[in-house]
C-alpha positions as CSV (number, residue, x, y, z in Angstrom):
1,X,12.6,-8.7,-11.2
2,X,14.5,-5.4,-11.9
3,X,14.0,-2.1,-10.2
4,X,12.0,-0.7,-13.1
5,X,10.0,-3.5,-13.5
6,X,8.8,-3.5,-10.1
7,X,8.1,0.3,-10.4
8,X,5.8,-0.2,-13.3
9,X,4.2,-3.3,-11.5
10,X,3.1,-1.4,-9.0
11,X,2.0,1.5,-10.7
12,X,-0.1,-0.7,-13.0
13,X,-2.2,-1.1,-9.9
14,X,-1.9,2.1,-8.2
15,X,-5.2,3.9,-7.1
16,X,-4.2,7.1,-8.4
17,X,-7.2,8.9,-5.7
18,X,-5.4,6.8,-2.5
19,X,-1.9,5.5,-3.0
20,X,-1.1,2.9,-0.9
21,X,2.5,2.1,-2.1
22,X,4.0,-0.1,0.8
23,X,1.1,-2.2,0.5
24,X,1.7,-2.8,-3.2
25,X,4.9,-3.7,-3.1
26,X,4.1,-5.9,-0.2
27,X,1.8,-8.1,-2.3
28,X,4.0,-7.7,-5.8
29,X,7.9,-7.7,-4.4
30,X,9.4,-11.2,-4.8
31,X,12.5,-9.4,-3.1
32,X,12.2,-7.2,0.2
33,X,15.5,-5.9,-0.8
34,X,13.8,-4.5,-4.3
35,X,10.8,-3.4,-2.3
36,X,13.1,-1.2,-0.3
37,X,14.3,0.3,-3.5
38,X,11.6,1.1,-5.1
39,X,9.9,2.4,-2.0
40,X,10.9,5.8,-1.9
41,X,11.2,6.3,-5.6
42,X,7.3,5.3,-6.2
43,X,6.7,7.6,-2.7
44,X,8.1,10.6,-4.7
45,X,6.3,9.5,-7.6
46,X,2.8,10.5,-5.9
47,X,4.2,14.0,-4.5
48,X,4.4,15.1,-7.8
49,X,2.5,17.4,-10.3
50,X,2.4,14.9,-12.6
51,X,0.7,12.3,-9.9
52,X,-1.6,14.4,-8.6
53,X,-3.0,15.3,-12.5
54,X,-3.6,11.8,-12.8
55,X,-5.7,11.6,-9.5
56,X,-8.2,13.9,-10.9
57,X,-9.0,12.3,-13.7
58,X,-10.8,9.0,-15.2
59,X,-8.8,6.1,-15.6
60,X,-9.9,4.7,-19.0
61,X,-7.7,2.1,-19.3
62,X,-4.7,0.6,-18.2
63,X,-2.2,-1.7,-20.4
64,X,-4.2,-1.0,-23.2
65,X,-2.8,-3.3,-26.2
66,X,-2.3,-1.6,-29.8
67,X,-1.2,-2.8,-33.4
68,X,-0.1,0.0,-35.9
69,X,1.8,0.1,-38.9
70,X,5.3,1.7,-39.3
71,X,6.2,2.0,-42.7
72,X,5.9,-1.6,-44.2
73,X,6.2,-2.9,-40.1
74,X,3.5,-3.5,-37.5
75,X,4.0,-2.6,-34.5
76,X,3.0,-3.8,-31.4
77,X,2.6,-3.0,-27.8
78,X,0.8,-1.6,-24.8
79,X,-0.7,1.6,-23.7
80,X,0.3,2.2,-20.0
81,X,-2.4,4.2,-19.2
82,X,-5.1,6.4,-20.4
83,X,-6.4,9.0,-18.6
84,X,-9.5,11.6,-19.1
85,X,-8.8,14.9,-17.1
């Protein structure tokens, strides 16, 4: 698993209201090496503005999958998260 992709692991199961990072990666890291990492990038994450925004708000849904149409192509992915502040 790549840096980024353990990032966005974790933060797909954050508690935005009590972040408990260390134990997240505890449970999700397949590499203490990558947990290390992404430790005190994710810990800077939920110092921020932009963190704390989230916190007071209503998680609506997380992942959310979507189909939309680009032009004569469909496209296809996921929401990461939605939010009601």
């Amino acid at each position: 698993m790549a840096l980024g992709s353990l990032c966005h692991r974790v933060l797909e199961h954050v508690d935005f209201r009590k972040p408990e990072v260390a134990k997240l990666l505890d449970l999700l890291a397949d590499d203490p090496s990558l947990a290390a990492e992404a430790r005190p990038i994710l810990e800077e994450f939920v110092r921020t503005p932009a963190f704390k925004e989230l916190a007071k708000g209503k998680v609506l849904a997380r992942e959310l999958p979507f189909l939309m149409r680009d032009g004569e192509a469909i496209v296809q992915g996921a929401i990461d998260l939605v939010v009601k502040l």
